[in-house]
C-alpha positions as CSV (number, residue, x, y, z in Angstrom):
1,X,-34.9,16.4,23.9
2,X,-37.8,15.0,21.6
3,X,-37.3,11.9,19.7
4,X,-38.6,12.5,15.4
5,X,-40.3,9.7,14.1
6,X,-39.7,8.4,10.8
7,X,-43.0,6.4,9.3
8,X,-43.4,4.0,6.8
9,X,-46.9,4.4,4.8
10,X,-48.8,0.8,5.5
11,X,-45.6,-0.3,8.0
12,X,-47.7,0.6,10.8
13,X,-46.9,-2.9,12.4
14,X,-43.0,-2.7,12.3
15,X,-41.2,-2.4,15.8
16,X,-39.8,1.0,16.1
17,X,-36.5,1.2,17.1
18,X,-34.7,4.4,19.0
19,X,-31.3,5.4,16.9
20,X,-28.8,8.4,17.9
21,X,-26.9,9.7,15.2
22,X,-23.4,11.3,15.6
23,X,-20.7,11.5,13.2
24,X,-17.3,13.0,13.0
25,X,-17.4,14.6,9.4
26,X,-18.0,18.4,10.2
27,X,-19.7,19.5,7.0
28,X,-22.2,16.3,7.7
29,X,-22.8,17.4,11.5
30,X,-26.7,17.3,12.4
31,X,-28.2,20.6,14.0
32,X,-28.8,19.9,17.5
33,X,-32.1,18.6,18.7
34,X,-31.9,16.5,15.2
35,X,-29.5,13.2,16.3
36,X,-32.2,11.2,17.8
37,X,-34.9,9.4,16.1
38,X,-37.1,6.3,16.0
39,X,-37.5,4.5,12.6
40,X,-38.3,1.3,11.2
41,X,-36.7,-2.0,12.6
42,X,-36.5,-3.3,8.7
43,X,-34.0,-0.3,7.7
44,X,-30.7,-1.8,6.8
45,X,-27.8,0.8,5.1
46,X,-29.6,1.8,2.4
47,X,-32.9,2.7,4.3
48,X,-30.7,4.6,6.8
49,X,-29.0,6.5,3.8
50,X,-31.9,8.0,2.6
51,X,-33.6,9.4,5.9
52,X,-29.9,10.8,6.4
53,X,-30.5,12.2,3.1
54,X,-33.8,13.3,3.1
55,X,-35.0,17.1,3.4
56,X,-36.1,17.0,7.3
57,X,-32.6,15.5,7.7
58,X,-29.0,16.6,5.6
59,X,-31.0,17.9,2.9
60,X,-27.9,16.9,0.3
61,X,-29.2,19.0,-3.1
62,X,-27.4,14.8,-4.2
63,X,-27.8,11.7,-2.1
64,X,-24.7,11.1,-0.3
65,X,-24.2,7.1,0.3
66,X,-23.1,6.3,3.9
67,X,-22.1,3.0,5.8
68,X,-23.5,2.3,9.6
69,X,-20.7,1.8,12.4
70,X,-22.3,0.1,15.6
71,X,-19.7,-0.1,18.5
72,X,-16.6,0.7,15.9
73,X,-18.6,-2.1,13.5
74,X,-20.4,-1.9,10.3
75,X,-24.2,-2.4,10.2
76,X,-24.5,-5.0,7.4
77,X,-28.0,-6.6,8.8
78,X,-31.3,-4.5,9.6
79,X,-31.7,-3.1,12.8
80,X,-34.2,-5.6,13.8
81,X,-31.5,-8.2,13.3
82,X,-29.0,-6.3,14.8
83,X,-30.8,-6.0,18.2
84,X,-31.6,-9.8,18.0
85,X,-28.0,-11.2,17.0
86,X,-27.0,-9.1,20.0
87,X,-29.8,-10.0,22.5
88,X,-30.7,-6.2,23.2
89,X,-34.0,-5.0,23.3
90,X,-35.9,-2.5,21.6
91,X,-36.0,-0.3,24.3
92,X,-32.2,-0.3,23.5
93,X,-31.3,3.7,21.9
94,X,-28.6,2.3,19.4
95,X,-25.9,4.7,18.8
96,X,-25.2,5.0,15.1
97,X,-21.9,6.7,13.6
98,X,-22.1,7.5,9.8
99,X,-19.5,7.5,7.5
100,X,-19.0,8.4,3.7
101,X,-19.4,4.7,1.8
102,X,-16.2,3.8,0.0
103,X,-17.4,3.7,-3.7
104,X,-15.9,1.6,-6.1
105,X,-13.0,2.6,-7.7
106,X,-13.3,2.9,-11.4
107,X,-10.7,1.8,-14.1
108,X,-9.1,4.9,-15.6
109,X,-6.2,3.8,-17.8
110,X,-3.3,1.3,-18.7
111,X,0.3,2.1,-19.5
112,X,1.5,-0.6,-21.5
113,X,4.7,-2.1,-21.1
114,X,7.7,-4.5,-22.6
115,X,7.8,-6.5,-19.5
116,X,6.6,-7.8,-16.2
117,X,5.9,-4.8,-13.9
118,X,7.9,-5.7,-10.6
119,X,7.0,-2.0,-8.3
120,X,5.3,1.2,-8.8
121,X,5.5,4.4,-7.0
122,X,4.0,7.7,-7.4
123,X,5.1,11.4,-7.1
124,X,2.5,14.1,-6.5
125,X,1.9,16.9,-4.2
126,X,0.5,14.6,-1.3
127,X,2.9,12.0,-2.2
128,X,5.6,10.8,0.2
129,X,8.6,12.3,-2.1
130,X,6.2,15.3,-3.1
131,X,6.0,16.3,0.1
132,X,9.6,15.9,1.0
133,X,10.9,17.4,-2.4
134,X,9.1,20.8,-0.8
135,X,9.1,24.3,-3.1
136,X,11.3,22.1,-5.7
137,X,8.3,19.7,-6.4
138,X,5.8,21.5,-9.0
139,X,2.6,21.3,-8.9
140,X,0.8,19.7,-11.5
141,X,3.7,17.8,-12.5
142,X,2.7,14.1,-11.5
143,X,4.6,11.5,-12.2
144,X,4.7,7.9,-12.1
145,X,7.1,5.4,-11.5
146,X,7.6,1.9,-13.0
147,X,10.5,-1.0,-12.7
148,X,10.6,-4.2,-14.6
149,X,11.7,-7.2,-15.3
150,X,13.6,-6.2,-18.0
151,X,16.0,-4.4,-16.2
152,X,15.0,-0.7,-16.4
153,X,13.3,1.6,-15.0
154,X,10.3,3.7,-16.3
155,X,8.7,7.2,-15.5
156,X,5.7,8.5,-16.8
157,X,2.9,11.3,-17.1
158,X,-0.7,11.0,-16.4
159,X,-0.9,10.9,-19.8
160,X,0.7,7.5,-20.1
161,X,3.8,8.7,-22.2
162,X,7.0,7.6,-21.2
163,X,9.0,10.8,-20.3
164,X,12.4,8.8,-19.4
165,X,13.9,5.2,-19.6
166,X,16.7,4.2,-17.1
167,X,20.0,2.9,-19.4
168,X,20.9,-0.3,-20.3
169,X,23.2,-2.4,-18.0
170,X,26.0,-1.8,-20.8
171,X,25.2,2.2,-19.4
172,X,25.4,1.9,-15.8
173,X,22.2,0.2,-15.6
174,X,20.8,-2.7,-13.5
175,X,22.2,-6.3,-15.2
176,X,19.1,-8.0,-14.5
177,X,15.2,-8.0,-13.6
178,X,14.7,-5.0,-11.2
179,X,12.6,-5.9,-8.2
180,X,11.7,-2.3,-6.5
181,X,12.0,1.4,-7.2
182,X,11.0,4.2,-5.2
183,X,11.2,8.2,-5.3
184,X,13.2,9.5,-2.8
185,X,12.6,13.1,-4.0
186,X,11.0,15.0,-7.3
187,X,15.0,14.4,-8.8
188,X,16.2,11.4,-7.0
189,X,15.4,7.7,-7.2
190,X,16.4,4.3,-5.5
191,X,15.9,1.2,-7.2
192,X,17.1,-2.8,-6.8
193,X,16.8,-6.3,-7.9
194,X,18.3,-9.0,-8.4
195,X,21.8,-7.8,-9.9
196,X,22.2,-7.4,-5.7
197,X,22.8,-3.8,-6.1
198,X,20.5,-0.8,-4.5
199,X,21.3,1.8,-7.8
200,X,20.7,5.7,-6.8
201,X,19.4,8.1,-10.1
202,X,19.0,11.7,-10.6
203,X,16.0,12.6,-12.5
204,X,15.7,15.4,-14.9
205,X,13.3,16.8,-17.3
206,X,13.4,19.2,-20.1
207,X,12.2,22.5,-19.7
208,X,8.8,22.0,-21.5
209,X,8.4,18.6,-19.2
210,X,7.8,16.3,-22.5
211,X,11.1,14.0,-21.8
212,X,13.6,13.5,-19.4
213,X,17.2,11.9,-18.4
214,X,17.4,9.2,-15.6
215,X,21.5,9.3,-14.6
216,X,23.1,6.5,-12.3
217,X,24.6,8.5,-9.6
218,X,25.4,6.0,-7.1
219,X,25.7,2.4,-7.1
220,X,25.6,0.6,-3.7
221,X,27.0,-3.1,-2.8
222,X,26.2,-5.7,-0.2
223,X,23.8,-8.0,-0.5
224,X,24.6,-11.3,-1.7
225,X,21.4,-12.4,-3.0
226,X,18.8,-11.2,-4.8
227,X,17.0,-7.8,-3.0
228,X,13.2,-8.0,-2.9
229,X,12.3,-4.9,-1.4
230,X,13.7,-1.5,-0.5
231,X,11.9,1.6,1.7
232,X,13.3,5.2,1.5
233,X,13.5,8.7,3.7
234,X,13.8,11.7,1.5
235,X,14.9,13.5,4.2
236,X,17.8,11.8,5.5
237,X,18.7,10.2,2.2
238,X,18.3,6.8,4.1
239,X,17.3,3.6,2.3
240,X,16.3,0.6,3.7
241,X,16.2,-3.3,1.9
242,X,15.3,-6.7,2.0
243,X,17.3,-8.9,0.5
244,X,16.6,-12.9,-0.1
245,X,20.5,-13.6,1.8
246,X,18.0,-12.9,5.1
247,X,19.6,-9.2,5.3
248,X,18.5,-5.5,5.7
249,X,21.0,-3.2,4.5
250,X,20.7,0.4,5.7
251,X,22.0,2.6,3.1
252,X,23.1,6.7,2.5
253,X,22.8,8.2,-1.0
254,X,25.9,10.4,0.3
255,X,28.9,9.3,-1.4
256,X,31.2,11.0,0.9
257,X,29.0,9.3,4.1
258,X,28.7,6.4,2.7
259,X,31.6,3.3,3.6
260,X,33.6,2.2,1.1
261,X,31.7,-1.1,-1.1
262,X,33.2,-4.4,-0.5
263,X,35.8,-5.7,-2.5
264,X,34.9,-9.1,-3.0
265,X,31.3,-8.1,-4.4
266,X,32.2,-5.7,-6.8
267,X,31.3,-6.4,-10.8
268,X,35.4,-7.0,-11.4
269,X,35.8,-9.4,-8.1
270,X,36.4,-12.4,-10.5
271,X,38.6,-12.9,-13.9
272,X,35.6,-13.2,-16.0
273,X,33.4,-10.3,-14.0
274,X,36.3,-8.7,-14.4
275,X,36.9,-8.4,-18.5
276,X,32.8,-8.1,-18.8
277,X,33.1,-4.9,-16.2
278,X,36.0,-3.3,-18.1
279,X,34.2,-3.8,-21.6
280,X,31.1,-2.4,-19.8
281,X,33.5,0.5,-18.2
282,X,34.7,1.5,-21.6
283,X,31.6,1.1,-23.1
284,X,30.2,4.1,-20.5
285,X,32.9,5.9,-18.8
286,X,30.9,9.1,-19.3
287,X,27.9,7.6,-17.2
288,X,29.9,5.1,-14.7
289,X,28.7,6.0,-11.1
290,X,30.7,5.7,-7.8
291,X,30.2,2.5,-6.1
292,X,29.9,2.5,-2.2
293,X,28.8,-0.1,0.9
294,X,26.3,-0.3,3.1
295,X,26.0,2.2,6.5
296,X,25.2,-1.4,8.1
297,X,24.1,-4.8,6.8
298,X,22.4,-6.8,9.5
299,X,21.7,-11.0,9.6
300,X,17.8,-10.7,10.9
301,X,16.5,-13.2,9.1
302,X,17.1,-17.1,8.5
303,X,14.5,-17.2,5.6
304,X,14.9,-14.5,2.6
305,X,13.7,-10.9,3.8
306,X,10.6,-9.7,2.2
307,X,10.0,-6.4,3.0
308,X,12.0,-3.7,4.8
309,X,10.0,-0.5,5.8
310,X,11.1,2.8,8.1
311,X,8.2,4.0,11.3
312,X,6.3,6.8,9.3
313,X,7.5,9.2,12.2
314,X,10.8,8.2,13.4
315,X,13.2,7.5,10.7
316,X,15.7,5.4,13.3
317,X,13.2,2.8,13.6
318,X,12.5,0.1,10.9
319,X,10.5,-2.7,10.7
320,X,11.4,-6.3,8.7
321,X,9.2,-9.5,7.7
322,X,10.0,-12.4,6.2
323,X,9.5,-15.7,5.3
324,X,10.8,-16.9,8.8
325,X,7.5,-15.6,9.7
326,X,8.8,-12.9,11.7
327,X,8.6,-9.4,11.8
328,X,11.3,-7.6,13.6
329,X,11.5,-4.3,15.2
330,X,14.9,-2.6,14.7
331,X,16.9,0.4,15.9
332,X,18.9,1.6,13.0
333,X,20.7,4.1,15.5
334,X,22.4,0.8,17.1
335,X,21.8,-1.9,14.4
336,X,19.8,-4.1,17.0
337,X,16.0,-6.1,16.9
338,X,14.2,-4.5,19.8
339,X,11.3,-6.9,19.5
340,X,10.0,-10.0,17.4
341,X,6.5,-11.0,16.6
342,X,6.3,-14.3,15.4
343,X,3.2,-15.1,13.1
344,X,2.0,-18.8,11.5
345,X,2.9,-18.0,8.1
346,X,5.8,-17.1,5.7
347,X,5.3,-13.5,5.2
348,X,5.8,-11.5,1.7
349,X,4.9,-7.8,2.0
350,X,4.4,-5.3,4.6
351,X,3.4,-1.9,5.0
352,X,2.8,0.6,8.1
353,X,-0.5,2.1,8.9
354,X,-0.9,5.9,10.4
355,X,-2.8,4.0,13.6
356,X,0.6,2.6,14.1
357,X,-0.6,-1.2,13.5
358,X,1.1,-3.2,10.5
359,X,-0.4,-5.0,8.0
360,X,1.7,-8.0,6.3
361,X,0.8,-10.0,3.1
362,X,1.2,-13.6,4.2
363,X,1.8,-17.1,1.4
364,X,-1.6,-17.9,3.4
365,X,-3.7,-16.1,0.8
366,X,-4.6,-13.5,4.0
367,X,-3.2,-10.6,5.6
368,X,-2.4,-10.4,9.1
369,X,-2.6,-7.3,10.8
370,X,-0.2,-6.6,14.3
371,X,0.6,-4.3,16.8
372,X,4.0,-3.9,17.5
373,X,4.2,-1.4,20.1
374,X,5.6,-2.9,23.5
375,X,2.7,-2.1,25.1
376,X,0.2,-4.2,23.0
377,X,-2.3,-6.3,25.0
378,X,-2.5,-8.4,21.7
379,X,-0.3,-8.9,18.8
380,X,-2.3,-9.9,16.5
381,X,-5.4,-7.6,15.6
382,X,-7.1,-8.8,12.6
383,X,-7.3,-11.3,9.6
384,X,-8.0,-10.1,6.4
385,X,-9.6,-12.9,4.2
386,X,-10.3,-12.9,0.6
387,X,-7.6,-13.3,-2.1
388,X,-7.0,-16.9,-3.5
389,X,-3.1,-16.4,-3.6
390,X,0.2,-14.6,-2.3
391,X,-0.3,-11.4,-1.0
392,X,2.6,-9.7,-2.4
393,X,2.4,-5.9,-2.0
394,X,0.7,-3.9,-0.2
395,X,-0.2,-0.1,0.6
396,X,-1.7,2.3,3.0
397,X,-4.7,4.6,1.9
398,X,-3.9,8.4,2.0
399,X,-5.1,10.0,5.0
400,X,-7.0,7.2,6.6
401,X,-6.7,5.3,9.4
402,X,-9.0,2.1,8.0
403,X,-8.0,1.6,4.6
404,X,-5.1,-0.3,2.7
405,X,-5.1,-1.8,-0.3
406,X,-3.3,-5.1,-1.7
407,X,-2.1,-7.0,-4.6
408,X,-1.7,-10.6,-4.6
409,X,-0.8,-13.4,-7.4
410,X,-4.6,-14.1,-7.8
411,X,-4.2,-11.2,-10.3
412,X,-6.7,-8.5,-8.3
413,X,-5.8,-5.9,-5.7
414,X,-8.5,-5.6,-2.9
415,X,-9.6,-2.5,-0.9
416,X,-10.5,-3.0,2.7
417,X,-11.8,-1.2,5.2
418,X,-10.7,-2.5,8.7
419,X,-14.2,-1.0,10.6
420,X,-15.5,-3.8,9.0
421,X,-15.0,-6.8,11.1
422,X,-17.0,-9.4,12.4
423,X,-16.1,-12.8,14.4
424,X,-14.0,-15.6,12.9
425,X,-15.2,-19.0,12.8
426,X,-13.0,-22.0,14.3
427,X,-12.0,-22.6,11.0
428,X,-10.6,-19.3,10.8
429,X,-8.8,-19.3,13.8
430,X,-11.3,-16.9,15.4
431,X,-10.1,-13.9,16.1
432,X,-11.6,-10.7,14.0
433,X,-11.7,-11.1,10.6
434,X,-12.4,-8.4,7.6
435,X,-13.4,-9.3,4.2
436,X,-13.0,-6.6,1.1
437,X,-15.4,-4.2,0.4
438,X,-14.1,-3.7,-3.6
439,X,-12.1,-6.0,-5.6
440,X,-9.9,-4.7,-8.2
441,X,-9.4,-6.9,-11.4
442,X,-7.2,-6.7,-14.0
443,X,-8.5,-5.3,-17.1
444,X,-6.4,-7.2,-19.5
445,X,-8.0,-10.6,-18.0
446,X,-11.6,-9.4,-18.7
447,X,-10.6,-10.5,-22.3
448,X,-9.2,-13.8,-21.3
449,X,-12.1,-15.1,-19.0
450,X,-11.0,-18.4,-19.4
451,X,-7.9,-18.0,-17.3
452,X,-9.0,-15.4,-15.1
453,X,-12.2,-17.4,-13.9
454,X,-9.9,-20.4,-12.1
455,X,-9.6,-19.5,-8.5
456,X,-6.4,-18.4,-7.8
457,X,-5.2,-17.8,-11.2
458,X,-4.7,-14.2,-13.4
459,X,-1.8,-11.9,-14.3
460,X,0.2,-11.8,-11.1
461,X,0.2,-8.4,-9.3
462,X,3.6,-7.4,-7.9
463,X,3.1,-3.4,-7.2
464,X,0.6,-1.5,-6.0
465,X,0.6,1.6,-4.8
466,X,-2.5,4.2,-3.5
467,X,-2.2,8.6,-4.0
468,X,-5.0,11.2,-3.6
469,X,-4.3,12.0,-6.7
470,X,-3.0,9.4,-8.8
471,X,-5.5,6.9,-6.8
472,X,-4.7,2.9,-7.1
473,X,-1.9,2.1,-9.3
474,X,-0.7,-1.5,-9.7
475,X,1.6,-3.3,-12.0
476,X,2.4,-7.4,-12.8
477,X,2.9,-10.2,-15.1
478,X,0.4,-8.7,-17.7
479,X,3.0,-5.9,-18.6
480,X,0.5,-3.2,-17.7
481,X,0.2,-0.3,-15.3
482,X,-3.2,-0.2,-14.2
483,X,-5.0,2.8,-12.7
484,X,-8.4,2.9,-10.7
485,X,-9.8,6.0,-9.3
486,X,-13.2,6.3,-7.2
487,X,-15.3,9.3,-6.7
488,X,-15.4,10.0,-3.1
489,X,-13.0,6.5,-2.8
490,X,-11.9,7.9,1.1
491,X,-13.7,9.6,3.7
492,X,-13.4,13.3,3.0
């Protein structure tokens, strides 16, 4: 097979360097015979880009930006360097996989709300609950979900109306700061905080979709602290939480499966909760919802649970971090840990990849991403540096393997890419370590520059959640739902 040569008018002198060009984007294959050229030791990214693009090449009618992977790593240096940092020589054929560049996600809107913004979910057709909700979800009809600090819960259009508020705690509402909400379904919802109650709501909207009813169904007891986080399964009408008392609870929203709630935790367990639950009982005995246990509430934890997630595949497995620095592999099918991975840090946020590794926010300013199958050689896979405070949430990218995205306390969300990676430095621990690609800031703090130019400081991101088609959607401390969407933002 012949070898094309790619010149440089007046670059006569540069080394020549023999590159093999493969992909595994379809629409972007090369026609045979066209994979294998030499060109220019100088070309970095953006010199390879455009011979990609150029006529003899792709022949894009527009220039398509693409990102270099040598040996499952981004080329960020030229070629010349490359060969040199790696001690190869030039008679070295380099083999060169192309990729779509992640662009940088543009700011789209803000929802503006009363309070902090604790969580955020989304509902759309590629959604989690979109999918789940089947022939009942309807398409078009995105919706977003909000919970807050002051107690209620919030759904909106991608218009940024409100179509539906959740009741007040006098109408069978949460009775304080709600910490996590998630749709379980296109009609059902599952939300918690710290009134230590997981609170189940059917959803509703009017016929011409301009408002809607949010109804307490089910109100679930257990927990004896404060719950920080809660994962759900549409299709078993499982939920999962964290709570600060150490535990998980694993719940039903079946009120004939589901045990009967504990006595001693119910709102009228003492004299006073007692006269302020019979006020609040006559004050909404239309709307008062059945109150239930948990299927199982298990000790894991000797440090507050973070973060409680379900195996994307099997819904009898669940995963736990918290600030014990563990992250614990259950079986929800016998209640038991099957495995521990201890890591150096307090950990507050987690979230499962589709390569099947986890990535959890630590009170290190990094993430930490593991492997918890058995047969790992290595737990621990990667560091990803960058923010300058808590990494609080964090969220998988739709259909990808290599993306996530996360929120932290430094007041920006950060989009990574994990086939970036190079060594770590002693400093870091060594290890392989990924820096951000895009940085996501707050577009209320572009007003105050003053406070959002300390390190470490800016309005506090608590949510953050990532959809085809709602893209990046976060929520914190500066009352605001923000929205970012790239063009081309994943690998298509």
């Amino acid at each position: 097979m012949d070898t094309a040569s790619i010149g440089q008018p007046g670059l006569a002198d540069v080394q020549q360097v023999r590159i093999n060009l493969t992909t595994t984007t379809p629409e972007l294959q090369l026609p045979e015979g066209q994979t294998q050229l030499l060109v220019p030791g100088d070309l970095k990214r953006y010199g390879l880009s455009k011979v990609l693009n150029s006529e003899s090449m792709l022949n894009t009618p527009t220039a398509i930006p693409f990102d270099f992977l040598i040996d499952g790593t981004f080329l960020r240096t030229s070629l010349d360097e490359y060969l040199k940092n790696n001690g190869l020589s030039y008679e070295t054929t380099l083999n060169l996989q192309y990729v779509r560049s992640l662009l940088p996600p543009s700011y789209q809107a803000s929802f503006e709300h009363d309070d902090w913004i604790s969580d955020v979910d989304v509902l759309s057709e590629s959604s989690r609950a979109g999918i789940w909700s089947g022939e009942k979800f309807a398409t078009g009809q995105d919706r977003l979900l909000s919970a807050s600090y002051d107690g209620l819960l919030r759904i909106w259009n991608n218009s940024g109306s409100v179509l539906a508020t959740s009741p007040s705690s006098s109408q069978g509402g949460h009775s304080a700061s709600v910490k996590t909400a998630k749709f379980l379904t296109s009609t059902q919802i599952a939300s918690a905080g710290l009134d230590r109650t997981v609170r189940i709501w059917k959803y509703a909207e009017s016929d011409d979709h301009f408002s809607g009813t949010l109804k307490p169904t089910l109100e679930l007891y257990g927990h004896k602290a404060c719950i920080e986080s809660l994962d759900v399964h549409g299709p078993t009408g499982r939920i999962l939480t964290a709570g600060a008392d150490g535990h998980i609870g694993l719940w039903t929203t079946s009120k004939t499966s589901a045990p009967a709630a504990p006595a001693t935790l119910l709102p009228g367990a003492t004299p006073a909760a007692a006269a302020a639950n019979k006020k609040r009982k006559l004050a909404a005995s239309s709307s008062s919802a059945p109150q239930r246990g948990p299927l199982s509430l298990m000790p894991l934890h000797n440090s507050p649970a973070s973060a409680a997630i379900f195996h994307p595949r099997d819904a009898t497995v669940a995963y736990s971090a918290s600030q014990d620095h563990t992250i614990r592999t259950v079986d929800l099918t016998t209640s038991s840990v099957v495995s521990t991975l201890t890591t150096s840090h307090p950990l507050l946020s987690l979230c499962a990849l589709p390569s099947g590794l986890l990535a959890a926010g630590t009170s290190a300013r990094h993430i930490t991403l593991v492997d918890p199958r058995a047969s790992a050689v290595a737990t621990s896979v990667m560091t990803l540096r960058g923010h300058r405070n808590l990494v609080t949430c964090l969220a998988a990218a739709p259909d990808s393997d290599h993306s996530l995205v996360s929120g932290s306390h430094d007041g920006t969300c950060r989009i990574w890419d994990l086939r970036s990676a190079r060594q770590g430095t002693k400093a870091e621990g060594g290890g392989s370590v990924s820096e951000s690609v895009y940085v996501v800031e707050r577009e209320s703090q572009k007003v105050d520059k003053k406070k959002s130019d300390i390190p470490g400081r800016g309005a506090k991101v608590f949510g953050v959640a990532w959809d085809k088609q709602w893209g990046i959607v976060s929520g914190g401390e500066d009352k605001q739902v923000q929205i970012n969407r790239g063009r081309d933002l994943l690998e298509k």
